[in-house]
C-alpha positions as CSV (number, residue, x, y, z in Angstrom):
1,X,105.4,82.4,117.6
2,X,104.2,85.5,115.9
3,X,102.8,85.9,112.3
4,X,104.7,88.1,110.5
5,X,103.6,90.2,107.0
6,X,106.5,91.1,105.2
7,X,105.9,93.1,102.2
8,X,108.7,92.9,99.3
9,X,109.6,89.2,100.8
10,X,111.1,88.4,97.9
11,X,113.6,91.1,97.5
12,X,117.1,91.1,98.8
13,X,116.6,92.2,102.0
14,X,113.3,91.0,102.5
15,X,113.7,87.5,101.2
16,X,116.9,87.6,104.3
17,X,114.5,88.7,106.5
18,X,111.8,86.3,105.8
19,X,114.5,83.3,106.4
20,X,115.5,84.6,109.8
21,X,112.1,85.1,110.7
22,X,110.7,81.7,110.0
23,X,114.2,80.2,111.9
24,X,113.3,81.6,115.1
25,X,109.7,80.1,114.9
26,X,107.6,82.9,113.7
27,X,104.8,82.4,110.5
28,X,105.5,84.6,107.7
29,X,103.1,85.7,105.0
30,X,105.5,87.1,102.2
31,X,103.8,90.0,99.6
32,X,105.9,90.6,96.7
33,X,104.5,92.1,92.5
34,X,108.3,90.7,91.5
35,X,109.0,93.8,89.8
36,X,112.5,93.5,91.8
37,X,111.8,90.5,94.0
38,X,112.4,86.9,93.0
39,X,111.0,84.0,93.4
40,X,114.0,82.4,93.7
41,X,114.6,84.0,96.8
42,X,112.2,82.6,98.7
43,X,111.5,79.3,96.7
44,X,113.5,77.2,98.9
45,X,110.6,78.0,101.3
46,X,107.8,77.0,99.5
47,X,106.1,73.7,101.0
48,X,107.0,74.7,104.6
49,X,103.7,75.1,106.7
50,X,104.6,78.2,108.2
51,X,105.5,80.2,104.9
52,X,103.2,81.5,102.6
53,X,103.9,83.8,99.5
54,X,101.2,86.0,97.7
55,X,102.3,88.3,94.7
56,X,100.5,91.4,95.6
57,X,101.4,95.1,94.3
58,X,100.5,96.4,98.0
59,X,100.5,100.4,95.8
60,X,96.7,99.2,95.2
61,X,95.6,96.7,97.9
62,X,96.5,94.7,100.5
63,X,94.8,91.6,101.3
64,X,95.7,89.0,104.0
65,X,93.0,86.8,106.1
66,X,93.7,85.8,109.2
67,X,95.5,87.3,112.7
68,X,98.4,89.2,111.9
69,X,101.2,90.0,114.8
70,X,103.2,92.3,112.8
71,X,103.6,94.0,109.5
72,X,106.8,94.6,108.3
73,X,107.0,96.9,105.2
74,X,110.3,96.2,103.0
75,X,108.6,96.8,99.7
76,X,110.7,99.2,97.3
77,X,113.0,99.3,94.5
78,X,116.4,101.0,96.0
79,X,118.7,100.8,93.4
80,X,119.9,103.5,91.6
81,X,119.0,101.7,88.1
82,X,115.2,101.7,89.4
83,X,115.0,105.8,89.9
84,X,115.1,106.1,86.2
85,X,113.3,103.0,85.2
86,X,110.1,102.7,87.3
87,X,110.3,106.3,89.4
88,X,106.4,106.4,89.6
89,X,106.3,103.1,91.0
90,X,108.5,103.6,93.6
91,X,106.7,107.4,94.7
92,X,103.5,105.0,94.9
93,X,105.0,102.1,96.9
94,X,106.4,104.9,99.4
95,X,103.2,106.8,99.8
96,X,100.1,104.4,98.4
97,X,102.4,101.4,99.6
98,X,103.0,102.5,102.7
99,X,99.3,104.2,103.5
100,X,98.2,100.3,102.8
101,X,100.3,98.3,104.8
102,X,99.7,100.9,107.6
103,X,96.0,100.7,107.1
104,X,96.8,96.5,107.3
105,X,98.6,96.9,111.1
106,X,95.8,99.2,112.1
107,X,93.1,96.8,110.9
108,X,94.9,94.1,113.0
109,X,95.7,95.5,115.4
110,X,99.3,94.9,114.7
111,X,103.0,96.0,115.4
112,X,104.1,98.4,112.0
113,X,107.4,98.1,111.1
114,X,109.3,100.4,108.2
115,X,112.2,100.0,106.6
116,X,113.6,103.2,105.7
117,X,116.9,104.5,104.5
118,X,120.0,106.5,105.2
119,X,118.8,108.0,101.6
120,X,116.9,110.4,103.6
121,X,119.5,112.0,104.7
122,X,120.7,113.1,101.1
123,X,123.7,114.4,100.4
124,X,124.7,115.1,104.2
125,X,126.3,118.3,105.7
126,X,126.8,116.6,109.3
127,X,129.5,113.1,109.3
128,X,128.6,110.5,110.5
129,X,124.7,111.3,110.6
130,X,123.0,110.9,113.6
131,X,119.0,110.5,113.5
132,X,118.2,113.8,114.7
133,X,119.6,114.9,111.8
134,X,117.1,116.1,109.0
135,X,119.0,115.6,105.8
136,X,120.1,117.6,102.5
137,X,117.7,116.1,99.9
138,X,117.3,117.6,96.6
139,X,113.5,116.6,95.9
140,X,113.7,117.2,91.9
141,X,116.8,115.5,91.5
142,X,117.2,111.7,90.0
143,X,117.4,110.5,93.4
144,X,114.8,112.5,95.0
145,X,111.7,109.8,93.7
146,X,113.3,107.3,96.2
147,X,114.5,109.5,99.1
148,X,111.4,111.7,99.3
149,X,109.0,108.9,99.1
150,X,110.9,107.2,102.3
151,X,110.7,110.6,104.2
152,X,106.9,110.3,103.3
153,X,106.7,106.9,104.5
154,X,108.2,107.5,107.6
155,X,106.0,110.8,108.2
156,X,102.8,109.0,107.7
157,X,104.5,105.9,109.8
158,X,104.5,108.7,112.6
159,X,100.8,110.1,111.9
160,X,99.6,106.9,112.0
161,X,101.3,106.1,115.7
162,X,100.3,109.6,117.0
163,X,96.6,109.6,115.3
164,X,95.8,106.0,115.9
165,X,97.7,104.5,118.3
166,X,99.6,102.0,115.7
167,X,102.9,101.1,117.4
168,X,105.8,101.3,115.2
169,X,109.3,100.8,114.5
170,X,111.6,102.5,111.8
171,X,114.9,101.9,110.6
172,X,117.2,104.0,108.2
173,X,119.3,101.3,106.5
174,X,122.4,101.9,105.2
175,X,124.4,100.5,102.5
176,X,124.0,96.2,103.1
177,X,125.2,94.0,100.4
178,X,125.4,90.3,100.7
179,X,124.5,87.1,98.5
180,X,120.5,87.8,96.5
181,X,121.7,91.1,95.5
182,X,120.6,91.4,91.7
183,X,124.1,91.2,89.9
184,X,122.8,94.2,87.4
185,X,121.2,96.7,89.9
186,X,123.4,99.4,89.7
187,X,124.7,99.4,93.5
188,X,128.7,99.3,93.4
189,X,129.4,96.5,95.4
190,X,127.3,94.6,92.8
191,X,129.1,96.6,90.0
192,X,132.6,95.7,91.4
193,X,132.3,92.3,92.1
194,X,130.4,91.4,88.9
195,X,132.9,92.9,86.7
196,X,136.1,91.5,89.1
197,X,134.2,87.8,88.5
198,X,134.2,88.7,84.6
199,X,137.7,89.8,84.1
200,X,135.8,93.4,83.0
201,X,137.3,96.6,83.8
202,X,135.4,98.2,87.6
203,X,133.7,101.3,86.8
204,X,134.7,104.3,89.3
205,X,132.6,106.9,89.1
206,X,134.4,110.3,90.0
207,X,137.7,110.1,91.4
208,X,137.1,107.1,94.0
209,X,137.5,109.5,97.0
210,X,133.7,109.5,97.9
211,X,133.2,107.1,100.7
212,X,130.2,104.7,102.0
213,X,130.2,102.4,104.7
214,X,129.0,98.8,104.0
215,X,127.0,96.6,106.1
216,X,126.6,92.5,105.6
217,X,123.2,91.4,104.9
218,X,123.2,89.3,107.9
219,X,124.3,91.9,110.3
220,X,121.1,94.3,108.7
221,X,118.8,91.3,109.3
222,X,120.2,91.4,113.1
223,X,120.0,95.0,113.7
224,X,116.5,95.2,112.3
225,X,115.3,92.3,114.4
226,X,116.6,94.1,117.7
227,X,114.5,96.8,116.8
228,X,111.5,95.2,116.2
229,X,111.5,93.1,119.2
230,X,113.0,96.0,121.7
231,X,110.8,99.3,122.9
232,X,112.1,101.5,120.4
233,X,109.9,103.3,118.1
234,X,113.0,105.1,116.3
235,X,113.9,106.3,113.4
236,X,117.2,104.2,114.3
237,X,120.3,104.0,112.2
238,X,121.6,100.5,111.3
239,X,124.3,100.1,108.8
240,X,128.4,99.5,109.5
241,X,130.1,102.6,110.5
242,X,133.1,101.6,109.0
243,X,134.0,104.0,106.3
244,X,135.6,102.9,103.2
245,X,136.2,104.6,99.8
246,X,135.3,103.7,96.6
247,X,139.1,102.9,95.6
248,X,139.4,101.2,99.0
249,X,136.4,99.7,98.1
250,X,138.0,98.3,94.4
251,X,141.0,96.4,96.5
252,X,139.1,94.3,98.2
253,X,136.7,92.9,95.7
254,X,140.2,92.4,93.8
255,X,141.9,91.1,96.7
256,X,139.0,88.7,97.0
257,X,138.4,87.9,93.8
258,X,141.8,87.4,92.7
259,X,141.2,89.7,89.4
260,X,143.3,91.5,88.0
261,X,140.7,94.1,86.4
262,X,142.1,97.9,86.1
263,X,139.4,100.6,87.2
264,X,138.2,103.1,84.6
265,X,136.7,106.5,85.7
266,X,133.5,107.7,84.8
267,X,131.0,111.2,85.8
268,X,130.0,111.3,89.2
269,X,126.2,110.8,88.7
270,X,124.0,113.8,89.8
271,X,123.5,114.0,93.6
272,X,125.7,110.9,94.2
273,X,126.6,111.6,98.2
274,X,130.3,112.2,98.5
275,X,129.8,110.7,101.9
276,X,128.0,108.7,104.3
277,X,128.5,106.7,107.2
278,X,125.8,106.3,110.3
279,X,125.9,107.0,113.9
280,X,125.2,104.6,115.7
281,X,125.1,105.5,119.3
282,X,121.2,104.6,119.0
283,X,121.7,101.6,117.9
284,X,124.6,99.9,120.8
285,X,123.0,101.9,123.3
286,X,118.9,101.5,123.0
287,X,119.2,97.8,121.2
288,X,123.0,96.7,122.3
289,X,122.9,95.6,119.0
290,X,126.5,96.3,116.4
291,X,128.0,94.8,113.2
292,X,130.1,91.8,113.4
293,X,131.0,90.9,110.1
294,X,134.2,93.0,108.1
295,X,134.7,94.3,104.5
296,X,136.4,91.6,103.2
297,X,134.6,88.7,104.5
298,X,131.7,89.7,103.7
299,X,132.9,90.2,100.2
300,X,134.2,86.8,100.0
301,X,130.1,85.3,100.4
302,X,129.0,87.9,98.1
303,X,131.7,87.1,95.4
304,X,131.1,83.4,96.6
305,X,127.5,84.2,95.5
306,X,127.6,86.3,92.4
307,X,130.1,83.2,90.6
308,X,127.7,80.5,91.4
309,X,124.9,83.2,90.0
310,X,127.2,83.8,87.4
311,X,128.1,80.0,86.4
312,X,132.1,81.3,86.7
């Protein structure tokens, strides 16, 4: 058993995280401010000896007594609604955060582990992107507050392990959906499926043909766990490979959903990527790890989801 910090624990892919560590025996201390998180994400674990939550902001401090094993840093708004709304706080969280929870693993003497993201490789000029490549990110652009401050997380995640010793793990996550998704945060497998449920027209922005490949929550959770528990420092890609466009995309939350909702066409948003879908030869070959679960059923639990969310 191991005792696990994992900051943003109450998030979607955090509160995920949290469940699968505590299933396999580990104690986890979950930090979360809720700006994102929820506490219904991880309520169903409150009472349980082995869970604790505190709601920290770790941008100022970090405070947890005790032992700690490993710190696992999840904390971060990601969607594209969040850039716009809260773009300081999430340029703190990636640099302030991230200097924090590093200091925390140091202090501890603990394992670091951070999630970053395929954002860093911006709007790619190399398909599918391997992790030696080094990205096309526009730093003044919309998306730049989120995608710079994970390339600044991940160098200081490096200075850290080459200055002090820290041993660490990173992962560049690419696009996961699955059930504790926020039904309103601007991601458009969220976008699709909420409007599909509500009979309301799916909103395509540009012509559909821009492609991302989608990986199920649980297969994410699964990837990231190989990672931490294998030799591999990284940066490591794990996501579905997959590739699917936004109007293939459209057809299977209809499909699923059983909707009959027509797509309306709206501007490509500034530095959207036309295109993005992970290598990962890292990933089968250093952690024998792959996704398991397709598109569509994965679609079905998140739809599955979303209604009861929904009350449809």
């Amino acid at each position: 058993m191991a005792r696990v910090v994992v900051t943003g624990g109450a998030g979607f892919l955090g509160s995920h995280l949290c469940d699968r560590l505590l299933d396999r025996g580990d104690e986890v201390v979950c930090l979360d401010n809720l700006v994102t998180g929820l506490n219904a994400n991880v309520e169903h674990r409150f009472g349980e000896p082995r869970f604790s939550f505190s709601r920290q902001d770790v941008s100022n401090h970090i405070w947890v007594p005790g032992h700690v094993d490993t710190v696992m840093h999840l904390a971060s708004p990601a969607s594209p609604i969040d850039f716009e709304r809260i773009p300081i706080q999430i340029l703190k969280v990636g640099s302030l955060g991230t200097h924090n929870a590093l200091g925390l693993a140091k202090e501890k003497g603990a394992k670091f582990f951070l999630a970053s993201t395929s954002e860093v490789y911006g709007d790619p000029a190399v398909h599918p992107q391997p992790e030696t490549y080094n990205g096309n990110v526009n730093p003044i652009g919309p998306r730049g507050v989120y995608d710079e401050a994970k390339r600044f997380a991940e160098a200081m995640t490096m200075a850290y392990h080459n200055h002090h010793s820290v041993d660490v793990r990173i992962v560049r996550i690419f696009n996961t959906y699955g059930p504790r998704m926020r039904p309103e945060d601007g991601r458009v497998v969220s976008n699709f499926v909420t409007q599909a449920l509500l009979g309301e027209p799916l909103t395509m922005y540009g012509d559909g043909s821009q492609s991302r490949s989608f990986c199920f929550v649980d297969d994410q959770i699964a990837g990231q766990l190989s990672l931490l528990d294998g030799e591999h420092s990284g940066p490591i890609n794990i996501g579905n490979d997959q590739e699917f466009t936004m109007l293939e995309l459209a057809e299977v939350v209809t499909k699923v959903t059983n909707s009959s909702s027509e797509i309306t066409f709206a501007p490509l948003p500034v530095d959207d990527p036309t295109r993005r879908r992970p290598d990962l030869t890292e990933a089968r070959t250093k952690l024998s790890w792959k996704p398991m679960v397709d598109l569509e059923t994965g679609i079905t639990k998140t739809a599955e989801y979303f209604a009861k969310l929904l009350k449809i």
